[in-house]
DOMARVO-481941 format. One record per residue (C-alpha): residue number from 1; residue in three letters; z, y, x. Coordinates in steps of 0.5 Angstrom, whole numbers, plus 500, padded with zeros to 3 digits. Each point is the difference from the previous one (the first is absolute). Layout:
<nodes>
  num  residuo   zz   yy   xx
  NUM      ALA    Z    Y    X
...
</nodes>
This chain:
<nodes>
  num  residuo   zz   yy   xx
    1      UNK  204  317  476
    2      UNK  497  507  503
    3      UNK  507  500  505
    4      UNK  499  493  503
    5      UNK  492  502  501
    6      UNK  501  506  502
    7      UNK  507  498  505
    8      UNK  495  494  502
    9      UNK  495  504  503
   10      UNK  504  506  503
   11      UNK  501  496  508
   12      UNK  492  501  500
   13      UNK  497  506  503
   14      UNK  493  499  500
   15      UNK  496  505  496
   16      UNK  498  496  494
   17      UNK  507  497  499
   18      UNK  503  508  500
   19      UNK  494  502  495
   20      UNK  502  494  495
   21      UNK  508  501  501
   22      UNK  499  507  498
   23      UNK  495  499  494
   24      UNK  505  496  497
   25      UNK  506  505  501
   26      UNK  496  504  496
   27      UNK  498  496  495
   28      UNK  507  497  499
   29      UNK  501  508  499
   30      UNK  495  500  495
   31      UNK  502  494  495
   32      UNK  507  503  501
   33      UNK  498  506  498
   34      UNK  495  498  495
   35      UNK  504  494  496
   36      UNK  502  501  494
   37      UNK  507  498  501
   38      UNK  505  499  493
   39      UNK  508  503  500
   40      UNK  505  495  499
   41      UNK  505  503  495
   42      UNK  506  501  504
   43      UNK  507  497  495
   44      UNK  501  507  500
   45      UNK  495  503  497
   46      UNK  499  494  495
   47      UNK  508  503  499
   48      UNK  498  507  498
   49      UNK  494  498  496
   50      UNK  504  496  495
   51      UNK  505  505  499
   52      UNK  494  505  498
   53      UNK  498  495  496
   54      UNK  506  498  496
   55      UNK  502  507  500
   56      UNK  494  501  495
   57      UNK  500  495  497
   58      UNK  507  503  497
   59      UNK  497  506  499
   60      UNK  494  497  496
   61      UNK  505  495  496
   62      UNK  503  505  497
   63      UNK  494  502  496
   64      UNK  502  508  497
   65      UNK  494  503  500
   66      UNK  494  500  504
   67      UNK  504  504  505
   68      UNK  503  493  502
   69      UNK  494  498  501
   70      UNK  498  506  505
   71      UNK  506  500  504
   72      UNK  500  492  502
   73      UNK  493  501  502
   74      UNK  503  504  506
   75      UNK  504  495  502
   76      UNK  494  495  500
   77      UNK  495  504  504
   78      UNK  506  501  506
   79      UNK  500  492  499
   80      UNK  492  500  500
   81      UNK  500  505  507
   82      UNK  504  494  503
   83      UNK  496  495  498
   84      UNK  494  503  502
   85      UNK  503  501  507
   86      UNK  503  493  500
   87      UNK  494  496  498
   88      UNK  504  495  497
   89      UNK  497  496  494
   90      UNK  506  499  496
   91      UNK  502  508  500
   92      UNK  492  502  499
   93      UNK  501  494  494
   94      UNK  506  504  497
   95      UNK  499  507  502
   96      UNK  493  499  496
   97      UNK  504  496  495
   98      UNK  504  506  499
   99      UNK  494  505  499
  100      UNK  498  496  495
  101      UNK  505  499  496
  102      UNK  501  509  500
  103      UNK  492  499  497
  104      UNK  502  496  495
  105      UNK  506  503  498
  106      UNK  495  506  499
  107      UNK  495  497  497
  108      UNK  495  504  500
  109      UNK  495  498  506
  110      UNK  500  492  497
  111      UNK  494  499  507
  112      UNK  504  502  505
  113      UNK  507  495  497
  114      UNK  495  495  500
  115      UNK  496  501  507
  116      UNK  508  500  503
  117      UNK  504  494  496
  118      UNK  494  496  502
  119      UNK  500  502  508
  120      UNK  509  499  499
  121      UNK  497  493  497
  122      UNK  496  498  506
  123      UNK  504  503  506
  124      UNK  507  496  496
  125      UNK  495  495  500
  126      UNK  499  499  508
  127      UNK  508  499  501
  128      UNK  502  493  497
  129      UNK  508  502  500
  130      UNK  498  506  495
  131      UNK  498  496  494
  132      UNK  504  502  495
  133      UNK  497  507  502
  134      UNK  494  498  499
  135      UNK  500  496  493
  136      UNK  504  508  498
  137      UNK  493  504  503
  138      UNK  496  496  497
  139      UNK  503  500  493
  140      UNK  500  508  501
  141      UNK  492  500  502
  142      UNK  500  496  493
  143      UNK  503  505  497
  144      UNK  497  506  503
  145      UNK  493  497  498
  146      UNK  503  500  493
  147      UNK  500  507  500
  148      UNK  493  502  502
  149      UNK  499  497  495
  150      UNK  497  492  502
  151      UNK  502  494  496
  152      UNK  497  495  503
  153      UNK  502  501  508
  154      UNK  507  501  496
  155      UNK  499  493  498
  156      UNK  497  497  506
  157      UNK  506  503  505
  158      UNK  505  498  494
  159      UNK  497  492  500
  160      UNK  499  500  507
  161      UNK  508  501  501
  162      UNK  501  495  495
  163      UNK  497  496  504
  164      UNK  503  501  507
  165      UNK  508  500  496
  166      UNK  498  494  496
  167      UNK  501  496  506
  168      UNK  507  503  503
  169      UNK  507  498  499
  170      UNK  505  503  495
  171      UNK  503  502  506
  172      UNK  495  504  501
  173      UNK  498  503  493
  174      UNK  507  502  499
  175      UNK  499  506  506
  176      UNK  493  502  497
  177      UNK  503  504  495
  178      UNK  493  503  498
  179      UNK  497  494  497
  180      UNK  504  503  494
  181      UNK  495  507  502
  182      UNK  494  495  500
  183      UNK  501  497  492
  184      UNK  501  508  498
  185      UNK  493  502  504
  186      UNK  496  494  496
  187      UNK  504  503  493
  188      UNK  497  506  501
  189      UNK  493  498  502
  190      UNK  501  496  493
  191      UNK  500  492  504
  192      UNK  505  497  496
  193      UNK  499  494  502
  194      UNK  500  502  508
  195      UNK  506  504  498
  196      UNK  504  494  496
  197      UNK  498  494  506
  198      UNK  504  506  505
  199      UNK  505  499  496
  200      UNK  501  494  499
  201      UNK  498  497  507
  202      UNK  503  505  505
  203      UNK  506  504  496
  204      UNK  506  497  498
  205      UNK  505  505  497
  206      UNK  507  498  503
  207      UNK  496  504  506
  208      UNK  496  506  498
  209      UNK  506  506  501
  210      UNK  499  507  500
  211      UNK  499  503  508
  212      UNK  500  508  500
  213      UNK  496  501  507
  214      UNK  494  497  496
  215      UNK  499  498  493
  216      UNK  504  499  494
  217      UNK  498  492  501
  218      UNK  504  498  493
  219      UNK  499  505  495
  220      UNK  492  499  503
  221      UNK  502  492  497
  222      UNK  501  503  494
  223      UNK  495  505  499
  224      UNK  495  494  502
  225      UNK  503  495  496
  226      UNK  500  506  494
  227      UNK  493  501  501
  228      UNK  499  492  500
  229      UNK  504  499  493
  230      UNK  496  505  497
  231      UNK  493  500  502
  232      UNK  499  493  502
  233      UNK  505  495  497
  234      UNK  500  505  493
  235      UNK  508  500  499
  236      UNK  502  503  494
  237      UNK  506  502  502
  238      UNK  499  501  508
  239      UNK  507  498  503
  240      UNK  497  503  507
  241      UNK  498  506  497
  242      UNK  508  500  496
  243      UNK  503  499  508
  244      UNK  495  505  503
  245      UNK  502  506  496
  246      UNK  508  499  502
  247      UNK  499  501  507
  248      UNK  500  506  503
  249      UNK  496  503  506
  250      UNK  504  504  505
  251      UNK  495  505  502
  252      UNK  495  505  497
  253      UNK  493  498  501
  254      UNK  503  492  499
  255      UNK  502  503  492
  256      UNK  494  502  499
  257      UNK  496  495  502
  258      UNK  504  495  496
  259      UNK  500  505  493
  260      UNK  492  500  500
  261      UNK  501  492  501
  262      UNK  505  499  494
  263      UNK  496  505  496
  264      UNK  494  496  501
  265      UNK  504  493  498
  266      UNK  503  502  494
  267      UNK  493  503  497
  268      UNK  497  494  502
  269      UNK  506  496  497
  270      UNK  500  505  493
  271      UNK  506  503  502
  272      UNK  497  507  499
  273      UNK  506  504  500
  274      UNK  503  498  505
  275      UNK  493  500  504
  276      UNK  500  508  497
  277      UNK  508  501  504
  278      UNK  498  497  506
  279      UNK  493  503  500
  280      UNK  504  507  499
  281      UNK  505  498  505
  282      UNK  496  499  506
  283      UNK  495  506  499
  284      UNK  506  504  500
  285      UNK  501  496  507
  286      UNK  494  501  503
  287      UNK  499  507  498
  288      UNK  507  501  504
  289      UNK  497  496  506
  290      UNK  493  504  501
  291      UNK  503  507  500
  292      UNK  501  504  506
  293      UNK  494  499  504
  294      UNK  503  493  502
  295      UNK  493  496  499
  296      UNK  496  506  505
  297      UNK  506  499  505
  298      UNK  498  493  502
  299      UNK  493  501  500
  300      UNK  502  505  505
  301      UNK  504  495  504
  302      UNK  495  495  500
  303      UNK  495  504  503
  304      UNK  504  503  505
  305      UNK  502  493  501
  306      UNK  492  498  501
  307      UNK  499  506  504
  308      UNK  505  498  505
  309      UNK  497  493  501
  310      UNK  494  502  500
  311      UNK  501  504  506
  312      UNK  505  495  504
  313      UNK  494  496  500
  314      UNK  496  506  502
  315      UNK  505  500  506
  316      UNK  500  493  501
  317      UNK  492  500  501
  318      UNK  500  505  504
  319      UNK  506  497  505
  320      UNK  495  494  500
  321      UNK  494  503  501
  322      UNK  504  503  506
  323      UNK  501  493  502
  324      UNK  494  497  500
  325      UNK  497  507  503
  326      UNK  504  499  507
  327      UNK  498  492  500
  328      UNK  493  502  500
  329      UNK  502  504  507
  330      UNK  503  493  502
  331      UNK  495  496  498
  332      UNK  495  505  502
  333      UNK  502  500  508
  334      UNK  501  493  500
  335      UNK  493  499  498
  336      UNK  498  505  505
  337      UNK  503  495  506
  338      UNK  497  494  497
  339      UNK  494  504  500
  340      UNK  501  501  508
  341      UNK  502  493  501
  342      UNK  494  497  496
  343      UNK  495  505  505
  344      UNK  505  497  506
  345      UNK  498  493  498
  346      UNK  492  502  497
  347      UNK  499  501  507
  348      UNK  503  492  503
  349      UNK  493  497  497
  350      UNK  494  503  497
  351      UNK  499  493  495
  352      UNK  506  500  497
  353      UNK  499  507  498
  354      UNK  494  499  497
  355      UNK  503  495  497
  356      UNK  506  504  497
  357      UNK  495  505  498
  358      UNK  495  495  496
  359      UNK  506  498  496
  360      UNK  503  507  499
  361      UNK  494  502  497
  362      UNK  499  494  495
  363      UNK  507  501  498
  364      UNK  499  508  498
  365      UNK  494  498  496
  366      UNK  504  494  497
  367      UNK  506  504  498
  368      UNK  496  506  498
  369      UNK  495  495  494
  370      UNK  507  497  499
  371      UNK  503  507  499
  372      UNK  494  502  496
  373      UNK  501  493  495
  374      UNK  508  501  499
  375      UNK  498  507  498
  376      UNK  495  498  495
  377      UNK  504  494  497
  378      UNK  506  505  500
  379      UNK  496  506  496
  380      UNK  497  495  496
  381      UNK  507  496  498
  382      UNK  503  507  499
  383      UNK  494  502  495
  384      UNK  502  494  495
  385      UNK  508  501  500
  386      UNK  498  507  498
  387      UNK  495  497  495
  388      UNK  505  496  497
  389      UNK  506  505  502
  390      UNK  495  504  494
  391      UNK  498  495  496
  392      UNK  508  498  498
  393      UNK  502  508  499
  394      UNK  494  501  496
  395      UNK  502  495  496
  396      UNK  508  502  499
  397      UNK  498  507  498
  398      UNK  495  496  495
  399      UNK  507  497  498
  400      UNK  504  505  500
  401      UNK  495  505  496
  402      UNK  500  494  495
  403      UNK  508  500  499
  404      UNK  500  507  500
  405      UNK  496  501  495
  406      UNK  503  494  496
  407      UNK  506  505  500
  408      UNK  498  506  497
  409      UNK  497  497  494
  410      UNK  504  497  494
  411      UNK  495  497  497
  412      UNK  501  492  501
  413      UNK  491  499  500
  414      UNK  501  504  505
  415      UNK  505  497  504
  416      UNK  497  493  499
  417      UNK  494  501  502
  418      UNK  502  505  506
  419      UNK  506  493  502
  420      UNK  494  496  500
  421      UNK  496  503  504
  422      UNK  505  502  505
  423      UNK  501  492  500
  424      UNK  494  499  503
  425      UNK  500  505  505
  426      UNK  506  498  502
  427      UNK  497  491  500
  428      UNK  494  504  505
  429      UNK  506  504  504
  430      UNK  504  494  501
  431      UNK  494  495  502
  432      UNK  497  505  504
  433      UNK  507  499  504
  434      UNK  500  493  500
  435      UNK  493  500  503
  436      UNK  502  506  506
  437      UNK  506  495  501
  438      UNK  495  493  500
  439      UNK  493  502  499
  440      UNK  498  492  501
  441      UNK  505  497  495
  442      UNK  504  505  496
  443      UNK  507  497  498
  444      UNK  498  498  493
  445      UNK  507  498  498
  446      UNK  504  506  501
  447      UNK  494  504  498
  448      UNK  500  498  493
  449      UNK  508  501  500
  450      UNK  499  507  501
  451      UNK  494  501  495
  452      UNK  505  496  494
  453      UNK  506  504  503
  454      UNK  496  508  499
  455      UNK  497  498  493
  456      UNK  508  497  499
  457      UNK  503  506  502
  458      UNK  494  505  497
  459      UNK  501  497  493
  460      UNK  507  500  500
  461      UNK  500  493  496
  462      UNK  506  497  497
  463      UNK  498  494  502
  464      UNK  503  497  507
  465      UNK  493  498  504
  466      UNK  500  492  504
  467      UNK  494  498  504
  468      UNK  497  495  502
  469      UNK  495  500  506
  470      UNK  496  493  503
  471      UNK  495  504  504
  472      UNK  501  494  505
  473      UNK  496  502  507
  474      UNK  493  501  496
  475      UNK  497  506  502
  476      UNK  496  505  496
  477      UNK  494  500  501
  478      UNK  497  506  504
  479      UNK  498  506  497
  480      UNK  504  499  493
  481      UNK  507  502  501
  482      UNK  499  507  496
  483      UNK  497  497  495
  484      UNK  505  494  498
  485      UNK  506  506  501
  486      UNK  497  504  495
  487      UNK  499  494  495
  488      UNK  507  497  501
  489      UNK  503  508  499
  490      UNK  496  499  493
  491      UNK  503  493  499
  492      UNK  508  502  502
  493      UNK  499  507  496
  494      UNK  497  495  494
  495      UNK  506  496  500
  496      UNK  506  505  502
  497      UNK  498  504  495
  498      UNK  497  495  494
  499      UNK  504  493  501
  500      UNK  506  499  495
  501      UNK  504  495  505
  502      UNK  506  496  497
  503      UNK  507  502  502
  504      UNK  497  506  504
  505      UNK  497  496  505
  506      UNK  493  501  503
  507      UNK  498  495  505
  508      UNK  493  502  503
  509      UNK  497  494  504
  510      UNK  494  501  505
  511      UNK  496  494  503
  512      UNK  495  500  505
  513      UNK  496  494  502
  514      UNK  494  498  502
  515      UNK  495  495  497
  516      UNK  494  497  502
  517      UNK  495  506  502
  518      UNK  505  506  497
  519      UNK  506  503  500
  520      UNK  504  500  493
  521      UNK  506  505  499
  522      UNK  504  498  493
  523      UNK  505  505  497
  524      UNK  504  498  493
  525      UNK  507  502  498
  526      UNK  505  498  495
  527      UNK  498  506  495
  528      UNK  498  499  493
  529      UNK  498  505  495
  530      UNK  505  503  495
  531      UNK  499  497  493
  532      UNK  494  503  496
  533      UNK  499  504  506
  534      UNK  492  501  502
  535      UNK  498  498  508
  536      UNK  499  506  503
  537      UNK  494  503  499
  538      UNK  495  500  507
  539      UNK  500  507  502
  540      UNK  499  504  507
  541      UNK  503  494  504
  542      UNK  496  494  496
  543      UNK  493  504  502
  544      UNK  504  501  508
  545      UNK  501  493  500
  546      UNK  493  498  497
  547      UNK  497  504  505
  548      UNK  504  498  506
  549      UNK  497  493  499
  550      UNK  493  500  499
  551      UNK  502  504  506
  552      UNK  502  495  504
  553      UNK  495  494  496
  554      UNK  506  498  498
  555      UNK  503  496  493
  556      UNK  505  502  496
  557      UNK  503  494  495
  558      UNK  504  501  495
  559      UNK  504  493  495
  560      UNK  500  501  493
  561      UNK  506  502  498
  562      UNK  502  504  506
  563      UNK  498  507  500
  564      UNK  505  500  507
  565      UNK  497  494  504
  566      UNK  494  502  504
  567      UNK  497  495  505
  568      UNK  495  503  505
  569      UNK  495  497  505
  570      UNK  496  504  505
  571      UNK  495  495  503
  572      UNK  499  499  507
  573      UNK  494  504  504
  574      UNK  500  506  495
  575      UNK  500  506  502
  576      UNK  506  503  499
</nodes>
């Protein structure tokens, strides 16, 4: 556009056509210079990025120590300086991608393997022919945020990837061999139930196979079945458990990992010699493997690696401020001529110049208030997210102090009333992330399936867990979300810990309608008390219950004969 305007003036002499025709010259310099631009990856480039990928990729397969690890990193930071040159989003997304798998291999920074599977997730995102990278990523951010340790975002990840597979054709899940990964996941976070409805909706055995470039797919069938037989569906004998003990792993750090897993199995399964000889085996094994200084070697190459990065960037920033600093000249030479060519015109007609000055100086003292205003709304909305941004990692530290406690007592008093405190924080924590993602209408179902699930999960029942939600498109009313959260915390903890289902089923169904001047929330399940065995007595969660509702001016009403059945009336206009 520049060279037509510019060709188009250039037949013209007069004074005000050659100040216009080099103002633009110089401002076109100055764009040039200035604008950001992208570098294309060239075939060629791609080319010698992949090998340097797939030459790590060996390296790292091979799993003999740490040092594996370390030396694969080299290949991915001369791949990484590539992909930052290239500016690419598939090789930033595989170049990050490979970082994260090292971090997780070397386990001891969980943070930084959670901040770069997620990025990986979100640049494999972006590139629609690249969705099988994508479900591997994300399945790895779920892994990587079991090891900080954080079950519920595992959960969430692993259920948001059910969903997303649910729907793909066979023909599709037969090249996501991770979903077998994803079962095990959930194992290790104890949700059976996920685990098992992995299995049974996106695996078909005929093609799990074992792949030495990535993981040992089919022996993690088996260990995930394995664990399934014998802390889920409580087989005595676990066939799995016979099948997972004949395979043998092919590397160091693998034989290792599966030791401590059969040890762990055979003792839940009662098999107590055989979990002492495969305890005694893969402690031998791990010694071998911590010997050396291996651990101490990744650490340095990491940081090497990051310090590299760090200063890549430096340079890039510095060639960029560079860029910008000649566009300034640019720019600042073509408002210079403008300049000259407005005083030319200034001096054609004093009325329009007045008028010109009128309007100017109505839009500097405009666009300073609009300056002032944008700031202020700015600085205000960036004090709230640093609210909340502390309000939510108080309330993890609150959590994870309550769990660490629960961990170094073995007293079962103890450890109850700490699991039921840290459920209620953790009800608190998870409301107050529905509410940060919809202040005005939380999404009450998929809040209620989080609080059931963590109590679940906490309590480590025997029962497997149905619920029925019918909140319909009722709000609650303003002001009593913490409350009603805190009260059906005490409700589901009452029922998961209290209710005698039968066949081991526990369904839990919670209503909510509103009736004439009220909003009426009922919870019941299908528990009974066990024969001769007392209600349970009211403790700590009754009075928490009794005062939450007199807080909010509410009425509780319990049917003879149902000690898990509770109707709930909270009255319009109250103050909540």
């Amino acid at each position: 556009m520049f060279n037509r305007i510019i060709s188009s003036l250039s037949g013209r002499g007069s004074l005000p056509f050659r100040l216009i025709r080099r103002g633009l010259l110089a401002l076109a310099v100055g764009l040039a210079a200035a604008g950001p631009g992208r570098a294309q990856s060239a075939p060629a480039t791609a080319a010698r990025f992949f090998g340097l990928l797939r030459a790590g990729d060996s390296v790292y397969a091979q799993k003999k120590g740490y040092r594996s690890f370390a030396h694969a990193q080299r290949y991915y930071d001369r791949a990484q300086l590539l992909a930052d040159r290239a500016q690419d989003t598939l090789l930033l997304a595989e170049a990050v991608f490979a970082r994260g798998r090292v971090y997780d291999a070397w386990n001891k920074e969980p943070q930084k393997t959670v901040a770069y599977f997620r990025e990986a997730t979100a640049l494999f995102a972006r590139l629609p022919a690249q969705r099988r990278r994508y479900f591997y990523a994300k399945f790895l951010l779920a892994h990587a945020y079991d090891k900080v340790p954080d079950s519920l975002r595992t959960v969430r990840v692993l259920r948001e990837l059910r969903q997303e597979l649910a729907g793909q054709p066979d023909s599709l899940l037969r090249q996501v061999p991770s979903t077998v990964e994803m079962a095990l996941t959930a194992t290790q976070v104890r949700n059976y139930a996920l685990a098992d409805s992995l299995l049974g909706q996106l695996v078909r055995r005929p093609w799990v196979r074992n792949d030495p470039e990535t993981y040992d797919y089919l022996t993690h069938y088996y260990l995930a079945q394995a664990r399934l037989d014998v802390f889920y569906r409580r087989r005595r004998p676990a066939p799995y458990l016979d099948s997972l003990a004949r395979l043998r792993a092919t590397n160091l750090m693998d034989r290792v990992y599966y030791g401590h897993n059969l040890a762990e199995l055979y003792a839940a399964a009662g098999q107590y010699p055989a979990a002492y000889a495969a305890r005694t085996r893969a402690a031998l094994l791990n010694d071998s493997l911590n010997n050396g200084g291996e651990v101490e070697q990744v650490r340095r190459s990491l940081l090497r690696s990051e310090e590299q990065a760090l200063a890549r960037q430096r340079r890039y920033e510095a060639s960029r401020q560079r860029a910008r600093t000649w566009g300034l000249w640019g720019l600042g030479a073509a408002l210079t001529i403008i300049t000259l060519l407005s005083f030319y015109l200034y001096r054609q007609g004093h009325r329009s110049r007045q008028q010109a000055r009128a309007l100017a100086q109505a839009n500097t003292a405009l666009a300073g208030s609009n300056q002032e205003l944008d700031q202020q709304v700015a600085q205000v909305e960036l004090l709230n997210k640093e609210i909340q941004h502390r309000v939510k990692n108080n309330l993890h530290m609150i959590y994870s102090l309550l769990q660490m406690q629960e961990r170094r007592t073995d007293n079962e008093e103890v450890i109850a009333h700490l699991q039921t405190a840290r459920l209620r924080v953790e009800s608190i924590a998870a409301l107050h992330n529905q509410l940060l993602s919809n202040p005005e209408a939380p999404d009450l179902a998929a809040y209620l399936r989080s609080l059931i699930s963590s109590v679940v999960s906490c309590l480590a029942t025997d029962c497997q867990v149905v619920t029925h939600l019918q909140t319909g498109e009722h709000p609650l009313p303003a002001g009593s979300h913490l409350a009603l959260s805190l009260i059906l915390n005490e409700w589901v903890t009452n029922s998961v810990k209290y209710a005698d289902p039968a066949d081991h089923l526990l369904e839990i169904s919670v209503r909510l309608r509103h009736e004439a001047g009220a909003t009426c929330l009922t919870y019941f399940d299908n528990g009974r008390l066990a024969a001769g065995t007392p209600p349970p007595p009211a403790g700590l969660g009754t009075q928490i219950i009794t005062l939450l509702t007199r807080q909010l001016g509410a009425t509780v009403h319990t049917p003879a004969g149902q000690p898990y059945h509770y109707d709930l009336c909270l009255p319009d206009g109250k103050p909540a």
